[in-house]
C-alpha positions, 0 to 999 in steps of 0.5 A, spaced: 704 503 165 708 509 168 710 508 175 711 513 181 716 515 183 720 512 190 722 516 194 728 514 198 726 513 207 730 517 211 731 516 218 729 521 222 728 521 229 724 528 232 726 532 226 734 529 226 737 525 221 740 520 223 744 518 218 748 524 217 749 524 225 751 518 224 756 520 219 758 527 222 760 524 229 765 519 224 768 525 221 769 529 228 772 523 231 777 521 226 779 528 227 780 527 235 784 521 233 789 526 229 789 530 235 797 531 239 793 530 245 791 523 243 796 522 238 800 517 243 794 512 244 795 509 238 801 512 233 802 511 226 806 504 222 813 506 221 814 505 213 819 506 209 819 510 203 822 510 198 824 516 193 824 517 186 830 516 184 832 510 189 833 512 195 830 511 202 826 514 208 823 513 214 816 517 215 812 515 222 806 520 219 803 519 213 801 526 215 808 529 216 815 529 212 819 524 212 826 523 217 832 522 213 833 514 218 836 508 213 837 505 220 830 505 222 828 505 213 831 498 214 827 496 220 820 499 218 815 492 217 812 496 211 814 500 204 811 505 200 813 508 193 813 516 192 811 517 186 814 523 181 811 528 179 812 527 171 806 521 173 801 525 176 796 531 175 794 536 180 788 541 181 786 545 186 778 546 187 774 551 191 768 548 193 763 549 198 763 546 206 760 539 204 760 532 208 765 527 206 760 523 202 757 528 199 764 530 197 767 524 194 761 524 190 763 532 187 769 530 186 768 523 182 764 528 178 769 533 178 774 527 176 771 524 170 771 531 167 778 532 167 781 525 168 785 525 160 785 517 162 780 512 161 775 511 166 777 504 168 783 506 168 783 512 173 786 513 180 785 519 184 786 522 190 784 528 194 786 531 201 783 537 203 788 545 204 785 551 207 778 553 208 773 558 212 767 558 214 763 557 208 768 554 202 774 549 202 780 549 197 780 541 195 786 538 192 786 533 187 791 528 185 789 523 179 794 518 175 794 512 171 793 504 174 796 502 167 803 509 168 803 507 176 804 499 174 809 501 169 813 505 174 813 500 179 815 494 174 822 497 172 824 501 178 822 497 184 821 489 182 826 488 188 821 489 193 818 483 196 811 487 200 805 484 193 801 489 192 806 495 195 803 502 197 804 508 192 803 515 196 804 522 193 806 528 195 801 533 198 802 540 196 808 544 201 810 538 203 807 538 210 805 530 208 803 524 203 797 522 201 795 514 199 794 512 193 787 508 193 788 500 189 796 500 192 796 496 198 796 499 205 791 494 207 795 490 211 798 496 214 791 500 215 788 492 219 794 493 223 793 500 225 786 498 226 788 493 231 793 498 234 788 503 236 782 497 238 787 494 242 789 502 245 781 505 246 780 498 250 785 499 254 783 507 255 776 505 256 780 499 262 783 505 265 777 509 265 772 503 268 778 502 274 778 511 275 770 510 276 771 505 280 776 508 284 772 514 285 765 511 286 767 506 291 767 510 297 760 511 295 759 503 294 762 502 301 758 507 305 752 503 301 753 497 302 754 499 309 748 502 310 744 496 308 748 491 313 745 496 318 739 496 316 738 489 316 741 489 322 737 493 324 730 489 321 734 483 325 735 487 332 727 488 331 724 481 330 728 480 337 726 485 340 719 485 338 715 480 344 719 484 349 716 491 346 710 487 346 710 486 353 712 493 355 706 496 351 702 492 354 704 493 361 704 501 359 696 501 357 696 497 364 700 502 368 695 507 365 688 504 366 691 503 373 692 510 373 685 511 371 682 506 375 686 510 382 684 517 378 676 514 378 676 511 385 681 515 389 686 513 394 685 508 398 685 509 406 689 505 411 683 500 414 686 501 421 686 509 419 678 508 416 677 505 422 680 509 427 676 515 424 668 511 424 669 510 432 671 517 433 665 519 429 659 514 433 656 516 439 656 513 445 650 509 445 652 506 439 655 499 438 658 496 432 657 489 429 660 489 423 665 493 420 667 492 412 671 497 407 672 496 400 675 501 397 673 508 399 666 504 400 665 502 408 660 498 411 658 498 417 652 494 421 650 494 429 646 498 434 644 504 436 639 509 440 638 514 433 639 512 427 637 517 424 643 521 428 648 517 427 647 518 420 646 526 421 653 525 425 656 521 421 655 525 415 659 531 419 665 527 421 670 530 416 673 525 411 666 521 410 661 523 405 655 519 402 652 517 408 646 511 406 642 506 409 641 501 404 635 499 409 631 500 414 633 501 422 630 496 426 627 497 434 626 489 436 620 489 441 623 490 448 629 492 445 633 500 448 636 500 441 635 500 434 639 495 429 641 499 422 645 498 416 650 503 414 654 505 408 659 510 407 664 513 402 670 516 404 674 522 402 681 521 402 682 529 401 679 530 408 683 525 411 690 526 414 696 521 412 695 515 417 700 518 425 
């Protein structure tokens, strides 16, 4: 029974492959941290190295040559062994432009062909030189465990670091290359917690700049919200007296209605002044009433049908009604009457 064929899952998201984002922004952030600029966060391990031929120096860098420094060799921490060139075999490749995965695997391929050595017992190296936009010159570096052991035996028993670093040459001596399988891991632990204890304290540095620069912002917030409160305070204390003067504002105005409506009141004496001018002679009055701009009068006159025509004349006074009937009792000179009258304010001059 035949199987089909797996294919492996990659993991994507909108078209992006996320594992070789993953691997692209490792690569770009390991040649950040070999920039000058960021060089000094977290510098390399002083080591002393050890010459062919027994003697020592001093390097910093793996990346730079060594410093002729027997004082500072002797105080180095770590060590490492550079070995001569009669145990190594060099070939440089031209490859094309290939992500680091992609080219470790190239170049295992590459090694097994040219290794003289068993595969077992093959150590290998490579670092990259020139290269251009589409290609890159890849030097490789392979020797024996077994040689390398053997070397480090009879020339270097002394050294008390178990296993010790093996480095070899790079080509123009512009630096060293670390021989896989030969120590360095304490080394590499060591510089790690250096560049963790660094990059914590570059991102503290950062956090208190951010901080700096957004508390004025902060400030000014959290001074706009005590303001508001105090404000949402002030509000609920004030509310019944805000209360209280809308309502009596919608009273001043259905006061001003009501005035609008009924006019301006005339003084009683005024009112009163105005009617008796206004009665003729053979009039007399009984009762006298003013509401409002409303007066009622009752008493005795000769003619009520002229008194009201007379009255109805009188500038200031308008509406002239009786609400009932004059009355002439028998034997009386003059008839009883009952009258209503409006006032007009307009007609009415102000009071003397």
């Amino acid at each position: 029974m035949s199987s089909l064929p797996v294919t492996p899952v990659t993991q994507k998201f909108f078209g992006i492959n996320l594992v070789s984002l993953w691997r692209d922004m490792r690569s770009a952030w390991r040649g950040m941290l070999e920039w000058r600029s960021l060089a000094w966060m977290w510098p390399e391990i002083a080591v002393r190295l050890w010459l062919p031929g027994g003697a020592q120096a001093l390097c910093r860098n793996i990346n730079l040559p060594h410093t002729a420094d027997d004082a500072g060799a002797r105080a180095a921490r770590f060590e490492a062994v550079l070995l001569p060139e009669d145990l190594l075999l060099r070939r440089t490749l031209t490859l094309p432009r290939l992500q680091p995965a992609d080219l470790q695997a190239a170049l295992a391929l590459e090694v097994q062909s040219l290794s003289p050595f068993q595969h077992e017992d093959t150590v290998w190296v490579h670092y990259t030189g020139s290269h251009d936009t589409s290609s890159s010159q890849v030097h490789l570096v392979l020797s024996a465990r077994s040689l390398i052991t053997q070397y480090l035996i009879a020339n270097y028993a002394h050294l008390k670091a178990s296993p010790i670093e093996v480095w070899t040459t790079a080509l123009g001596g512009s630096g060293y290359t670390k021989m896989p399988g030969f120590g360095g891991d304490l080394r590499a632990r060591r510089g790690a917690m250096w560049r963790g204890a660094s990059a914590a304290l570059f991102l503290l540095l950062l956090a208190l700049l951010v901080a700096l620069a957004v508390t004025p912002s902060v400030q000014l917030y959290l001074r706009a919200l005590r303001a508001n409160h105090s404000l949402m305070l002030l509000q609920q204390k004030v509310a019944p007296v805000v209360a209280q003067r809308e309502s009596l504002l919608r009273a001043t105005e259905q006061l001003d209605s009501l005035a609008k409506l009924v006019g301006k009141p005339v003084p009683v004496l005024q009112t009163l002044d105005l009617i008796t001018r206004a009665l003729p002679d053979d009039t007399s009055l009984m009762s006298f009433k003013v509401n409002g701009l409303k007066v009622s009068i009752s008493g005795q006159t000769g003619n009520s049908a002229a008194l009201m025509k007379q009255l109805g004349a009188t500038p200031g006074l308008k509406d002239v009604k009786a609400p009932s009937a004059a009355v002439k009792p028998l034997g009386a000179a003059r008839e009883s009457f009952s009258i209503e009258i409006m006032l007009n304010p307009e007609q009415i001059g102000p009071p003397p």
